[in-house]
DSSP file (Angstrom, degrees, kcal/mol; ACC not computed):
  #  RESIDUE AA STRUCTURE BP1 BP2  ACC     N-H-->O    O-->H-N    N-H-->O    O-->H-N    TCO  KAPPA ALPHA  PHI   PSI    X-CA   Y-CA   Z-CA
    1    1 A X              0   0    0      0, 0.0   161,-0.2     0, 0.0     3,-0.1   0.000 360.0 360.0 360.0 129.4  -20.4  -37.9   -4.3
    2    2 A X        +     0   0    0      1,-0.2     2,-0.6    28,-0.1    29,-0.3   0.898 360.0  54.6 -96.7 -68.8  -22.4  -35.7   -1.2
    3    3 A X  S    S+     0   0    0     27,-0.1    80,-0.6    26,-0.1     2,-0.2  -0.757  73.7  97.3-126.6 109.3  -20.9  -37.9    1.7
    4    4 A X  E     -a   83   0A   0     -2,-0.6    23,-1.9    21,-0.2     2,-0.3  -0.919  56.8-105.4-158.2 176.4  -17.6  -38.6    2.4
    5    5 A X  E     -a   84   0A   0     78,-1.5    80,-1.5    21,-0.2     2,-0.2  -0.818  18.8-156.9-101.5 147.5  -14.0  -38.1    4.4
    6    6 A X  E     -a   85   0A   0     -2,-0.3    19,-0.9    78,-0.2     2,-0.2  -0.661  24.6-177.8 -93.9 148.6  -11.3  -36.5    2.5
    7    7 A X  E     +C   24   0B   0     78,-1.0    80,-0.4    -2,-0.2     2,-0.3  -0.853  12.3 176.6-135.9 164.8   -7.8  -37.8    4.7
    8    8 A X  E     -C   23   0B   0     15,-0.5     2,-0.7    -2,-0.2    15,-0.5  -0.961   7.0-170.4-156.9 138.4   -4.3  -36.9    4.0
    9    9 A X  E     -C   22   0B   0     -2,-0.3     2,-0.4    13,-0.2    13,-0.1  -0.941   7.6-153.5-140.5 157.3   -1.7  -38.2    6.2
   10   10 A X  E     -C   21   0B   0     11,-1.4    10,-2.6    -2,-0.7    11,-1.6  -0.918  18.7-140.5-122.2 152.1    2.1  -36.9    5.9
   11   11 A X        -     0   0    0     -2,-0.4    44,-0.1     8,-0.3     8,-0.1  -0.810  12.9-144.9 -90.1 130.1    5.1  -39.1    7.1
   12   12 A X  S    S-     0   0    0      6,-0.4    36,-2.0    -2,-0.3    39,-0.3   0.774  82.2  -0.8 -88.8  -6.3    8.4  -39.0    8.8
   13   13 A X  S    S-     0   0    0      2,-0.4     5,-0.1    34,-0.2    -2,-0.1  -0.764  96.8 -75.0-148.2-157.5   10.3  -41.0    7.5
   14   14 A X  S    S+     0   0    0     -2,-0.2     2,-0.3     4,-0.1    33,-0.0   0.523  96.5  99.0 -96.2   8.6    9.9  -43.7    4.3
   15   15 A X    >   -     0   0    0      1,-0.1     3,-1.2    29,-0.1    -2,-0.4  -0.630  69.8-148.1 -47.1 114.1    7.6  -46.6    6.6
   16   16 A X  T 3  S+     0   0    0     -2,-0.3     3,-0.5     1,-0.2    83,-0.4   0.562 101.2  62.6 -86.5  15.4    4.5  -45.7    5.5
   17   17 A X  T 3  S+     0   0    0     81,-0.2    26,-0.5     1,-0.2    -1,-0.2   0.274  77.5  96.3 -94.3   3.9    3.2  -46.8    9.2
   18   18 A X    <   +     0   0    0     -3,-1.2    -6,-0.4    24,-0.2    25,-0.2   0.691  59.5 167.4 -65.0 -19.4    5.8  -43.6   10.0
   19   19 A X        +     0   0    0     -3,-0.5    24,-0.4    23,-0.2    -8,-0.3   0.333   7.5 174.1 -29.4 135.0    1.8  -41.0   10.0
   20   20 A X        -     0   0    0    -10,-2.6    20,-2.5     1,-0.1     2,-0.3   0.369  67.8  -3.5-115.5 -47.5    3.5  -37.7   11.6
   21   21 A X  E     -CD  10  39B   0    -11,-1.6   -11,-1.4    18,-0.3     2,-0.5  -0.907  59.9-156.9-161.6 135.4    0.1  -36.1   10.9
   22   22 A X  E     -CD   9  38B   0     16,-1.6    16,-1.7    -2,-0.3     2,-0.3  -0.918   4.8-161.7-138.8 129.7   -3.5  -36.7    9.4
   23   23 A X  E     -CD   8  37B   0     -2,-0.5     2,-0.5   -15,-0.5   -15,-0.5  -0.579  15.8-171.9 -86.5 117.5   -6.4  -33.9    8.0
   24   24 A X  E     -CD   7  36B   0     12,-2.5    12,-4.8    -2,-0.3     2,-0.3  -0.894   2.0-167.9-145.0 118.1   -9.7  -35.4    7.8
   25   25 A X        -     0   0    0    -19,-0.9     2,-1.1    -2,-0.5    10,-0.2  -0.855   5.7-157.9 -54.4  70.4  -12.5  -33.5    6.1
   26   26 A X        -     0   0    0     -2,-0.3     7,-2.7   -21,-0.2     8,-1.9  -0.574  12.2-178.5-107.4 141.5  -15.4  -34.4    6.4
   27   27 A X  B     +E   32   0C   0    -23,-1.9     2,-0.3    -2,-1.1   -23,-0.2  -0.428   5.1 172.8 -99.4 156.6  -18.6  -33.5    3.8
   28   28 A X  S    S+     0   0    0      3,-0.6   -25,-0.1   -25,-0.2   -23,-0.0  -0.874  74.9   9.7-160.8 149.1  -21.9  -34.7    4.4
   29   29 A X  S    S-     0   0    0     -2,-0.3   -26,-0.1     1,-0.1     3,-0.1   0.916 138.3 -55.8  56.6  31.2  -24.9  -33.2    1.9
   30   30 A X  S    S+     0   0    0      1,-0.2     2,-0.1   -26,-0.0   -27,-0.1   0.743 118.5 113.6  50.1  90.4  -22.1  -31.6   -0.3
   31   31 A X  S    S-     0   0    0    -29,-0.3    -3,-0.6     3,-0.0    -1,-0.2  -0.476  74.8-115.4 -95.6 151.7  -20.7  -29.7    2.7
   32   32 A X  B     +E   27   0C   0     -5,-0.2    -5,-0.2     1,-0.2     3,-0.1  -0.327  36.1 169.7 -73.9 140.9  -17.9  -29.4    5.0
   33   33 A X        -     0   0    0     -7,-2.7     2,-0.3     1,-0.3    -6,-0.2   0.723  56.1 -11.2-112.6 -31.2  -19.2  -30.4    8.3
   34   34 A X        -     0   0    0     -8,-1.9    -1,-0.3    -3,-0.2     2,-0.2  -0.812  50.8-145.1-148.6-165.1  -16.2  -30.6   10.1
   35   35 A X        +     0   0    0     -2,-0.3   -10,-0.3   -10,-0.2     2,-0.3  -0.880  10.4 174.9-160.3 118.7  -12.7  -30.7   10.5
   36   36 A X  E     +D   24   0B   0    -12,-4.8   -12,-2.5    -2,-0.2     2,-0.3  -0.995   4.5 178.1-160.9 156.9   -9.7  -32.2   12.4
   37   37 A X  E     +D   23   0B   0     -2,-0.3   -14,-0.3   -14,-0.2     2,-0.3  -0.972   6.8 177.7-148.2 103.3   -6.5  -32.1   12.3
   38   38 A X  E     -D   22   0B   0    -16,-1.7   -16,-1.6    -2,-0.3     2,-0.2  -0.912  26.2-134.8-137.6 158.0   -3.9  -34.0   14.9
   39   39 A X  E     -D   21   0B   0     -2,-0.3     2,-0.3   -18,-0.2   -18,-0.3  -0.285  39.0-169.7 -77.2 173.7    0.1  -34.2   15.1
   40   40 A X        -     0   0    0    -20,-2.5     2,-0.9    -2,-0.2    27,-0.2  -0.724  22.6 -96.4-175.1 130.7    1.0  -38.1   15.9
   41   41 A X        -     0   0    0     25,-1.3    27,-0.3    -2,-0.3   -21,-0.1  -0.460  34.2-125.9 -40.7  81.9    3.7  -39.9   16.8
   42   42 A X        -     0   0    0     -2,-0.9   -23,-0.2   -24,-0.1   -24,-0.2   0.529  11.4-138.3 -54.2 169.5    5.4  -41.6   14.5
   43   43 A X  S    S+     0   0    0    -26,-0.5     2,-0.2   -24,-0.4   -24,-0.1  -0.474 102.1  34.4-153.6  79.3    6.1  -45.3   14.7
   44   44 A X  S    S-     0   0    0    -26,-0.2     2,-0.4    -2,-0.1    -1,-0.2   0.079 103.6-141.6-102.7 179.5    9.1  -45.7   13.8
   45   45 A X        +     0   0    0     -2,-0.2     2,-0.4    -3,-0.1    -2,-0.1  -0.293  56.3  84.0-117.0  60.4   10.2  -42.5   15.3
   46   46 A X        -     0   0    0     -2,-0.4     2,-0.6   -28,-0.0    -3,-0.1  -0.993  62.7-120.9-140.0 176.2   12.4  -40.9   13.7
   47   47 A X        -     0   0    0     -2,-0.4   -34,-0.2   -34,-0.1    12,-0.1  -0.852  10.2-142.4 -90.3  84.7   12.4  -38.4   10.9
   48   48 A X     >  -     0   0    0    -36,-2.0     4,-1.7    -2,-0.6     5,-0.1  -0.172  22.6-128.0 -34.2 147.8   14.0  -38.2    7.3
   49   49 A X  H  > S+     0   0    0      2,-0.2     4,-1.5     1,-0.2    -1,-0.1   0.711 108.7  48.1 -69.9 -27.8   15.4  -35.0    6.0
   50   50 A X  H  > S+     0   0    0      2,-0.1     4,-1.9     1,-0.1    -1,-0.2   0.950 107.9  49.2 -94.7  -9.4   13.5  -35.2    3.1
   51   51 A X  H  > S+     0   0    0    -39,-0.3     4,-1.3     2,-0.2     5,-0.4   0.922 115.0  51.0 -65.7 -37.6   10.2  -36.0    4.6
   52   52 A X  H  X S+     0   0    0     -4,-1.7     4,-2.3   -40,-0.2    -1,-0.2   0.814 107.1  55.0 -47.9 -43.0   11.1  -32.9    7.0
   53   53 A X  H  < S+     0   0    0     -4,-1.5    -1,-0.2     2,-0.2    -2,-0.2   0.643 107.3  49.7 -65.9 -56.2   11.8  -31.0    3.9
   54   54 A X  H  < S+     0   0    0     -4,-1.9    -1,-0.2    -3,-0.2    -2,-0.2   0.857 132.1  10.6 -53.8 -47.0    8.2  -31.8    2.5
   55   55 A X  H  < S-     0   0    0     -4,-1.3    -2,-0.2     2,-0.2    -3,-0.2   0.749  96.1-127.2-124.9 -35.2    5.7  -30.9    5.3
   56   56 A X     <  +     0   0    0     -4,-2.3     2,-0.3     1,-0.4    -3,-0.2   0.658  66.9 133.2  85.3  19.5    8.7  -28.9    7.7
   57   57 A X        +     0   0    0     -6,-0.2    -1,-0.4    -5,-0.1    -2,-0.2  -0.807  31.9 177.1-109.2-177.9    7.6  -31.2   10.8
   58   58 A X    >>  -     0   0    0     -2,-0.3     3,-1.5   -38,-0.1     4,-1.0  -0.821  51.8 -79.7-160.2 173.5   10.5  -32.9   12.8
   59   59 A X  H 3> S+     0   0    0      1,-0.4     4,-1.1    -2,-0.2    -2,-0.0   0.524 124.3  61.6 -82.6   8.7   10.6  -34.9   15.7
   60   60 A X  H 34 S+     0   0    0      2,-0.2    -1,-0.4     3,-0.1    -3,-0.0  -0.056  99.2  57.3 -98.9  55.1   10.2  -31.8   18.3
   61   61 A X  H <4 S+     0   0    0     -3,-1.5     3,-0.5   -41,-0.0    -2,-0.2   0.368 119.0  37.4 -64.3 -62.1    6.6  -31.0   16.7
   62   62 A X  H >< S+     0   0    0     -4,-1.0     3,-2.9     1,-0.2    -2,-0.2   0.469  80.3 100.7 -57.7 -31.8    5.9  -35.0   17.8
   63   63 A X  T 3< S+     0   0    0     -4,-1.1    -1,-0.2     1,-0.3    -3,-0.1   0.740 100.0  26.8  -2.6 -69.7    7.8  -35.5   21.2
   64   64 A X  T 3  S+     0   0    0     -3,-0.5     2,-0.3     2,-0.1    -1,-0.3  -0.235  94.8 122.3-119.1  24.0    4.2  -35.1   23.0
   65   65 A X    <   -     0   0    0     -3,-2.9     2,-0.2   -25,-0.1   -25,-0.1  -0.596  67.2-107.1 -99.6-180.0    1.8  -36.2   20.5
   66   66 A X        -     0   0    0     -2,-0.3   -25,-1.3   -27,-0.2     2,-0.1  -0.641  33.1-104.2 -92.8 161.7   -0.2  -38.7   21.0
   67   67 A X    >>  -     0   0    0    -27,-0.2     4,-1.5    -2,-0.2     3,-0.9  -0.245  44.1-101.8 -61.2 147.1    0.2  -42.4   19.2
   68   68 A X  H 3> S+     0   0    0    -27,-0.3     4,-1.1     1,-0.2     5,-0.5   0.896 118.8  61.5 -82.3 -30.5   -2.1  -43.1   16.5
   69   69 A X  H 3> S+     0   0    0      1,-0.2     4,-1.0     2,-0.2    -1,-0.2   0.946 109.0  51.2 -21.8 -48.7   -4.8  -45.4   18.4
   70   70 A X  H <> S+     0   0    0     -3,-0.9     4,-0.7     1,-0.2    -2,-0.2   0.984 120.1  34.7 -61.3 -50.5   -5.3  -42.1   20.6
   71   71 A X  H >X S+     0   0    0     -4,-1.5     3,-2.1     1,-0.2     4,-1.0   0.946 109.6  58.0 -46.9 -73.2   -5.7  -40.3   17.6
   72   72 A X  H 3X S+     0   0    0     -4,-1.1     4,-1.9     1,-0.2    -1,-0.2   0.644  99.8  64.5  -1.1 -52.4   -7.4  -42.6   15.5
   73   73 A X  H 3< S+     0   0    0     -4,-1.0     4,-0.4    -5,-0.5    -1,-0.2   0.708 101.1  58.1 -83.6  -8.7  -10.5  -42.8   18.3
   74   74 A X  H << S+     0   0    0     -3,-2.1     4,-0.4    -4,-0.7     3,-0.3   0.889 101.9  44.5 -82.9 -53.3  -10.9  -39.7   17.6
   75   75 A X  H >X S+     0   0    0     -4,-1.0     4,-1.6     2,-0.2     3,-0.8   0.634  93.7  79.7 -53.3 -36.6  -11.6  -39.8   14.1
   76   76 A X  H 3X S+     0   0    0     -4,-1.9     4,-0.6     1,-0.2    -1,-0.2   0.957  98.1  42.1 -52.3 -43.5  -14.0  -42.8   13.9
   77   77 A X  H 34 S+     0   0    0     -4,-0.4     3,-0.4    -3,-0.3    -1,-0.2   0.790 105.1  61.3 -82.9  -4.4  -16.7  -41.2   14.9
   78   78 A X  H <4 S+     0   0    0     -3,-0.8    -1,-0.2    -4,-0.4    -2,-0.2   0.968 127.9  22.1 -89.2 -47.5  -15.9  -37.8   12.4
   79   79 A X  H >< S+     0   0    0     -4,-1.6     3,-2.9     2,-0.0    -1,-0.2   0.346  77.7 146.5-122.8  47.6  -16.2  -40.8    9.5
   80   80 A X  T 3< S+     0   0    0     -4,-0.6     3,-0.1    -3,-0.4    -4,-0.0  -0.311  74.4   8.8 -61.7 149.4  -18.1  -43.7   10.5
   81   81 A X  T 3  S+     0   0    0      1,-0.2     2,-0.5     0, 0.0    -1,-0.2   0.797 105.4  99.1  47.1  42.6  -19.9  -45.2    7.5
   82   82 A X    <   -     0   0    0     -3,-2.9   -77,-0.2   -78,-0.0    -1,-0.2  -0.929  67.1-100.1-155.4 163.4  -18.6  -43.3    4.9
   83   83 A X  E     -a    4   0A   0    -80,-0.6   -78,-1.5    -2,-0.5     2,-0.5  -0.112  30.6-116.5 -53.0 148.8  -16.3  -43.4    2.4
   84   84 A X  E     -ab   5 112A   0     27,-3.6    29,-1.5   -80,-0.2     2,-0.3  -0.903  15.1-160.2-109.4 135.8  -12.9  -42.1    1.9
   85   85 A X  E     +ab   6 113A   0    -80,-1.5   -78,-1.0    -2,-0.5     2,-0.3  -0.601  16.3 155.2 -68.3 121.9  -11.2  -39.9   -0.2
   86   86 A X  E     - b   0 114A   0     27,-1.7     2,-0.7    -2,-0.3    29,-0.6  -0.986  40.2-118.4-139.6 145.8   -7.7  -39.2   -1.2
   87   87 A X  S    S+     0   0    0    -80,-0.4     2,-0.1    -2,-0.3     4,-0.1  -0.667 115.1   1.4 -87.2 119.4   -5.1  -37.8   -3.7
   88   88 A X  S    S-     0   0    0     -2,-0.7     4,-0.4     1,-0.1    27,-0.1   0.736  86.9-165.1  99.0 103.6   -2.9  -40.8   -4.9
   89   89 A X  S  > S+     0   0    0      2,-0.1     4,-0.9     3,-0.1     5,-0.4   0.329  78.1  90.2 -95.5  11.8   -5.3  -43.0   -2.4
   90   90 A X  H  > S+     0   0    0      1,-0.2     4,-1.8     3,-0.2    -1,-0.1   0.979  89.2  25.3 -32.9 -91.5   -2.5  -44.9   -3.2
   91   91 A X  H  4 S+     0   0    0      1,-0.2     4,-0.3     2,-0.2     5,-0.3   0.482 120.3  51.2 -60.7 -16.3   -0.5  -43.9   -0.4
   92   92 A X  H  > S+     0   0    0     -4,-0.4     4,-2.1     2,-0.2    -1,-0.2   0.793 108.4  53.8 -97.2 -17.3   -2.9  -42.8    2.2
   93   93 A X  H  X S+     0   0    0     -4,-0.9     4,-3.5     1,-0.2     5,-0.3   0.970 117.5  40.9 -63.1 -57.4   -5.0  -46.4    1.8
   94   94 A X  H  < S+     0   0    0     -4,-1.8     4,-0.5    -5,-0.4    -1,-0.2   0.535 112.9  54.1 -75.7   9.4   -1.2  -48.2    2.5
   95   95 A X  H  > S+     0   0    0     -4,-0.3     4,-1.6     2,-0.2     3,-0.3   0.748 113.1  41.8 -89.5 -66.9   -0.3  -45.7    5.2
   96   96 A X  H  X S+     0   0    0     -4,-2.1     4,-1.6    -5,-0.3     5,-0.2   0.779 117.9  44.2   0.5 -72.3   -3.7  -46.5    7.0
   97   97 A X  H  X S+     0   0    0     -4,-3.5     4,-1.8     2,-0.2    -1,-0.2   0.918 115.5  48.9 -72.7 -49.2   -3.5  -50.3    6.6
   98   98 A X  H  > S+     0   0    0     -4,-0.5     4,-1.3    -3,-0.3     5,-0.3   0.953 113.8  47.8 -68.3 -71.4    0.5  -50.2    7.6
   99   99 A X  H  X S+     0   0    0     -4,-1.6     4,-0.9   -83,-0.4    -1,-0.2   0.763 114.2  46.5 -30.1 -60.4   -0.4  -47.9   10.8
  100  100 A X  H  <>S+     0   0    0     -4,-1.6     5,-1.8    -5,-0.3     4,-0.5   0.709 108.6  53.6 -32.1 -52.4   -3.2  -50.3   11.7
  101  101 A X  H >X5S+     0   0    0     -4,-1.8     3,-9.9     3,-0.2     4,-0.5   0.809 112.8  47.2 -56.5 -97.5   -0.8  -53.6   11.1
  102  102 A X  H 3<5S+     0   0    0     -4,-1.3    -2,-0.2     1,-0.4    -3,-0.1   0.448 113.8  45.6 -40.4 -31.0    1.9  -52.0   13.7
  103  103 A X  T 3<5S-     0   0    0     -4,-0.9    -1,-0.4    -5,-0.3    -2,-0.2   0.350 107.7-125.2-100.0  10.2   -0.4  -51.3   16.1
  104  104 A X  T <45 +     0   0    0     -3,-9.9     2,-0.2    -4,-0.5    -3,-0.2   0.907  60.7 148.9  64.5  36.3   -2.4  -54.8   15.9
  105  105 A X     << -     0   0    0     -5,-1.8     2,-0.7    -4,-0.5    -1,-0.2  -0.744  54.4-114.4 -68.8 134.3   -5.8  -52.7   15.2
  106  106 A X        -     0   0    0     -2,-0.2    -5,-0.1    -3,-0.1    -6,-0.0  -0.693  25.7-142.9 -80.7 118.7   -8.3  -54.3   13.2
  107  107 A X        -     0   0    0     -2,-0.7   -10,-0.0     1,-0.1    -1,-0.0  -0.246   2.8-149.6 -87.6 165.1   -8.6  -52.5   10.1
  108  108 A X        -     0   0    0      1,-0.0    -1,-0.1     0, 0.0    -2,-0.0   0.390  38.2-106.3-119.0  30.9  -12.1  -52.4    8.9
  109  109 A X        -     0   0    0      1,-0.2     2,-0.1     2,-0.0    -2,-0.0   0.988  43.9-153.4  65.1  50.4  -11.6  -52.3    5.0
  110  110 A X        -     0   0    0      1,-0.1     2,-0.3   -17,-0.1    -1,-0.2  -0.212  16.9-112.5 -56.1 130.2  -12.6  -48.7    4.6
  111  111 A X        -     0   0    0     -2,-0.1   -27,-3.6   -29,-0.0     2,-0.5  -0.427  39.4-175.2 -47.2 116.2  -14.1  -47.7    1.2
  112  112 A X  E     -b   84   0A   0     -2,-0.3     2,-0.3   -29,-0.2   -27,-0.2  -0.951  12.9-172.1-138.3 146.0  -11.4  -45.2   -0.7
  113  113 A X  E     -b   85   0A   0    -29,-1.5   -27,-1.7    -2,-0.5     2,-0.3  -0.965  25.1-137.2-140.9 136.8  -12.2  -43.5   -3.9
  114  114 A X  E >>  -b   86   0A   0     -2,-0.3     3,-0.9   -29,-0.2     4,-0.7  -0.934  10.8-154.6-121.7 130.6   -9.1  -41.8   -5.1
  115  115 A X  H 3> S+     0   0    0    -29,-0.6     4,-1.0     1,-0.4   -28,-0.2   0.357  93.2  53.9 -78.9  -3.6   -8.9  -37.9   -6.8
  116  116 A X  H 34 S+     0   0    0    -30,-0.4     4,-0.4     2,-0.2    -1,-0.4   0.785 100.3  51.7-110.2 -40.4   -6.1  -38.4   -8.7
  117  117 A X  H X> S+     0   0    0     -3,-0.9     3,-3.4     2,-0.2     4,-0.9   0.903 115.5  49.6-140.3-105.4   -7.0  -41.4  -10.5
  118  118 A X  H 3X S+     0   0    0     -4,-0.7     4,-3.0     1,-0.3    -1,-0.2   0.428 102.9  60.8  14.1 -72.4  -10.5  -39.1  -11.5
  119  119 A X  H 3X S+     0   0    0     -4,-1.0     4,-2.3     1,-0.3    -1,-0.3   0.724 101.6  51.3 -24.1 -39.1   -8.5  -36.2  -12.5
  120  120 A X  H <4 S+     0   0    0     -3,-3.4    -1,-0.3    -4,-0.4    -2,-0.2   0.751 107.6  52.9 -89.1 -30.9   -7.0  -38.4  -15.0
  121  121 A X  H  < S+     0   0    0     -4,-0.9    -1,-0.3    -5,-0.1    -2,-0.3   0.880 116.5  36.4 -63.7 -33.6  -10.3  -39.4  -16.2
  122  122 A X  H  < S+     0   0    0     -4,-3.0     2,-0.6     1,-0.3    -2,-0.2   0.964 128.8  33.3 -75.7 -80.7  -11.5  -35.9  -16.7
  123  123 A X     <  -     0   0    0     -4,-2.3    -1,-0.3     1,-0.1     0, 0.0  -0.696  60.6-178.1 -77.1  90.7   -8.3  -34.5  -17.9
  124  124 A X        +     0   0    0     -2,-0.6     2,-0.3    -3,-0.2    -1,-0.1   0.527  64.7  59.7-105.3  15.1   -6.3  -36.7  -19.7
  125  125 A X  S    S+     0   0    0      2,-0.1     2,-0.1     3,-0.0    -2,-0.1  -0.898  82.5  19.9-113.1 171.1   -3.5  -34.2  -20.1
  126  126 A X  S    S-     0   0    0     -2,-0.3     2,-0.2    -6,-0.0     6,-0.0  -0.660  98.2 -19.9 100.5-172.0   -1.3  -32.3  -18.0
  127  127 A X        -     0   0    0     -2,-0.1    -2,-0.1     1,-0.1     6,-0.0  -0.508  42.1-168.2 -78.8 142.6   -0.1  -32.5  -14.4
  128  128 A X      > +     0   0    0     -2,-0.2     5,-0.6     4,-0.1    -1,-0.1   0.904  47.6 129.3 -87.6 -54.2   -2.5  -34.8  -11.8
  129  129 A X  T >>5 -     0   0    0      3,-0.2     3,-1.6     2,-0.1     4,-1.2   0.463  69.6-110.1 -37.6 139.4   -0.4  -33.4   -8.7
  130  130 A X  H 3>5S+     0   0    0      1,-0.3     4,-2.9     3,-0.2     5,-0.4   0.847 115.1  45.1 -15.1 -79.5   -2.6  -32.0   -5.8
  131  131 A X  H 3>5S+     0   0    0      2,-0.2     4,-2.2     1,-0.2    -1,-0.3   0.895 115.4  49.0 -59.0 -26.6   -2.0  -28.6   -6.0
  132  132 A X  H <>5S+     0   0    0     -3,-1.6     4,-2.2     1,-0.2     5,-0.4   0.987 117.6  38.3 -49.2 -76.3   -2.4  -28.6   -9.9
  133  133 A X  H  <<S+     0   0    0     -4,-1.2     4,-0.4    -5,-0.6    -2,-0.2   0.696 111.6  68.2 -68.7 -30.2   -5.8  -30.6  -10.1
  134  134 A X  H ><>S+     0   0    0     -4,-2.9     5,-1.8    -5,-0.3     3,-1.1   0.885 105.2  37.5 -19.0 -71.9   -6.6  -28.4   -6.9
  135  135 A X  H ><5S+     0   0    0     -4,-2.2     3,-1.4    -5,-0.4    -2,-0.2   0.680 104.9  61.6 -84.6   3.9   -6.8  -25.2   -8.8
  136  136 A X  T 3<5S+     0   0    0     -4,-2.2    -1,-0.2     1,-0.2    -2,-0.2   0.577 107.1  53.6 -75.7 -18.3   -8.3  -26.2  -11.9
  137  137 A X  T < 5S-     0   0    0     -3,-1.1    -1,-0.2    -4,-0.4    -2,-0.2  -0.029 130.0 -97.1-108.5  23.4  -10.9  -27.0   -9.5
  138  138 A X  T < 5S+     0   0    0     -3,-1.4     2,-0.3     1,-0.1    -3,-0.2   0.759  80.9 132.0  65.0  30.8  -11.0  -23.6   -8.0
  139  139 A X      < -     0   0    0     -5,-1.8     2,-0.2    -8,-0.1    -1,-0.1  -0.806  46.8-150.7 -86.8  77.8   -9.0  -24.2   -5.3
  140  140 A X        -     0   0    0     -2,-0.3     2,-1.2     1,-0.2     3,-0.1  -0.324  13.3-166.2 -79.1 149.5   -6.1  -22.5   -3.8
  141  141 A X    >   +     0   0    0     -2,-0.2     3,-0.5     1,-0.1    -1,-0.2  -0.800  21.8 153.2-100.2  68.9   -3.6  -24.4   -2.1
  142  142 A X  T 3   +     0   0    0     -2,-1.2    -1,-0.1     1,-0.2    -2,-0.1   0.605  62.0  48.3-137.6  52.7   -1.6  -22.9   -0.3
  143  143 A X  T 3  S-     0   0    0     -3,-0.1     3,-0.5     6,-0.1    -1,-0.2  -0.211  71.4-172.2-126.0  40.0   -0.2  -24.7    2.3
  144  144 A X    <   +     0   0    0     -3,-0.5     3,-0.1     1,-0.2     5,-0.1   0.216  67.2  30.5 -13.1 129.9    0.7  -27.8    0.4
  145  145 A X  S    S+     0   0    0      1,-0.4     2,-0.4     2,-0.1    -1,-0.2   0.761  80.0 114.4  82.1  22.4    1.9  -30.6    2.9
  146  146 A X  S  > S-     0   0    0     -3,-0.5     4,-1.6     1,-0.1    -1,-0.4  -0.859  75.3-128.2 -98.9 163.8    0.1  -29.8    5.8
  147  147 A X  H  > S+     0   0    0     -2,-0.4     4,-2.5     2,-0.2     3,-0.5   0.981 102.4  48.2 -82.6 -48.4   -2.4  -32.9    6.3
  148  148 A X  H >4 S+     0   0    0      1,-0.3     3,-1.4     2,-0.2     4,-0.5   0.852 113.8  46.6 -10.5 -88.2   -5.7  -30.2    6.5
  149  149 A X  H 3> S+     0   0    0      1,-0.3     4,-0.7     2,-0.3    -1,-0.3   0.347 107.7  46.2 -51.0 -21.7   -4.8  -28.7    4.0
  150  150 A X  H 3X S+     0   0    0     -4,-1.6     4,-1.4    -3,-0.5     3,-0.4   0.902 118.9  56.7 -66.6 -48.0   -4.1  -31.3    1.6
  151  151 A X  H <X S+     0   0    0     -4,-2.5     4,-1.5    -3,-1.4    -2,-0.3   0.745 104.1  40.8 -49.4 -42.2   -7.3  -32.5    3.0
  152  152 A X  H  > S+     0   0    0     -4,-0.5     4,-3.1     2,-0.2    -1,-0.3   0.771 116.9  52.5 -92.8 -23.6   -9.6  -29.8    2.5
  153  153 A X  H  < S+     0   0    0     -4,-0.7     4,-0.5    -3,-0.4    -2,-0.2   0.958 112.3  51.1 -65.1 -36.3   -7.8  -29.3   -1.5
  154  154 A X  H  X S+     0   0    0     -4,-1.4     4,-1.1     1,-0.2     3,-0.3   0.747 109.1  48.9 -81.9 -26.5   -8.6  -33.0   -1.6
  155  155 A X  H  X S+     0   0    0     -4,-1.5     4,-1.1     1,-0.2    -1,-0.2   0.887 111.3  46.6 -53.8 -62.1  -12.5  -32.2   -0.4
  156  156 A X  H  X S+     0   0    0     -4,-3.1     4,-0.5     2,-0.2    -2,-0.2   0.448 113.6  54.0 -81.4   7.2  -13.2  -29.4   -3.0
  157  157 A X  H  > S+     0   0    0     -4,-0.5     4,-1.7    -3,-0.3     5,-0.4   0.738 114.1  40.5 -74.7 -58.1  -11.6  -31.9   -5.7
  158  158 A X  H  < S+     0   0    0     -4,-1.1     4,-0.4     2,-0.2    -2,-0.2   0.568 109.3  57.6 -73.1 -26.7  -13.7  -34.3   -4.8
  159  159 A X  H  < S+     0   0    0     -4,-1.1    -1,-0.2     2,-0.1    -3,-0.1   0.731 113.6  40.3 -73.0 -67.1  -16.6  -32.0   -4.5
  160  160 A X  H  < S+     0   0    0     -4,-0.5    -2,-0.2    -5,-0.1    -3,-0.1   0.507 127.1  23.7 -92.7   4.8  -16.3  -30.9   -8.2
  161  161 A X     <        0   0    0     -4,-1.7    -3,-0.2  -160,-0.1    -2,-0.1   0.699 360.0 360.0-142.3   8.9  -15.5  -33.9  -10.0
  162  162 A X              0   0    0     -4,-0.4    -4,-0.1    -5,-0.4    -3,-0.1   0.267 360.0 360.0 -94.4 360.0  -16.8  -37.0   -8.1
């Protein structure tokens, strides 16, 4: 796979329509062409301690961010017509669709091809998790749980084994 977004979105709380913040990578030709990266307002708004705990953001990083539509319009054009990629697409497909739901958006049934679920193919022992399957793929990671960065691990994953 040449041409695609890698996404990652992090949560505040356990809603997955909670997106705090989302990392989109996007490759075109096997390279990164761009990058973007926004805080966003969760919906609902408030914060867990252990989601805080994971990524460090809390609801003063989010006060002034913008609602994910704003965001969101930003981001179409960085992946229109192409696929996306995520580790565990699990969670980042039903965070999407959830976000989408809450805000009455139509979602438009993105394509998502998932790194984790690869990994497992390649490697059918060991640990899957991001940062694992990250450096096996000559990646360091090390700002786990920021949405980029998860993004960009999730890029060069995607890069070497898709």
């Amino acid at each position: 796979m040449r041409d695609f977004a890698a996404i990652d979105f992090e949560t505040a709380n356990s809603s997955r329509s909670s997106v705090c913040s989302v990392g989109i990578v996007t490759v075109r030709r096997g390279r990164v062409v761009d990058r973007f990266y926004s805080l966003i307002k969760p919906e609902p708004e408030y914060y867990d301690y252990h989601c805080t705990m994971v990524h460090g953001l809390c609801a003063a990083d989010t006060d002034d961010a913008p609602v994910f539509p704003e965001v969101w319009r930003q981001v179409e054009p960085l992946i229109a017509g192409l696929p996306l990629v995520a580790h565990n697409k699990a969670f980042d497909e039903s965070c999407l669709k959830a976000v989408f739901r809450v805000y009455q958006m139509d979602y438009p049934d993105y394509e998502f091809h998932c790194t984790c679920v690869a990994s497992r193919r390649k490697w059918s022992e060991g640990r899957h998790d991001l940062a694992t399957i990250a450096a096996r793929c000559g990646y360091d990671l090390s700002n786990h749980h920021h949405a980029l960065a998860d993004a960009e691990a999730c890029a060069a994953i995607a890069l070497s084994i898709l």
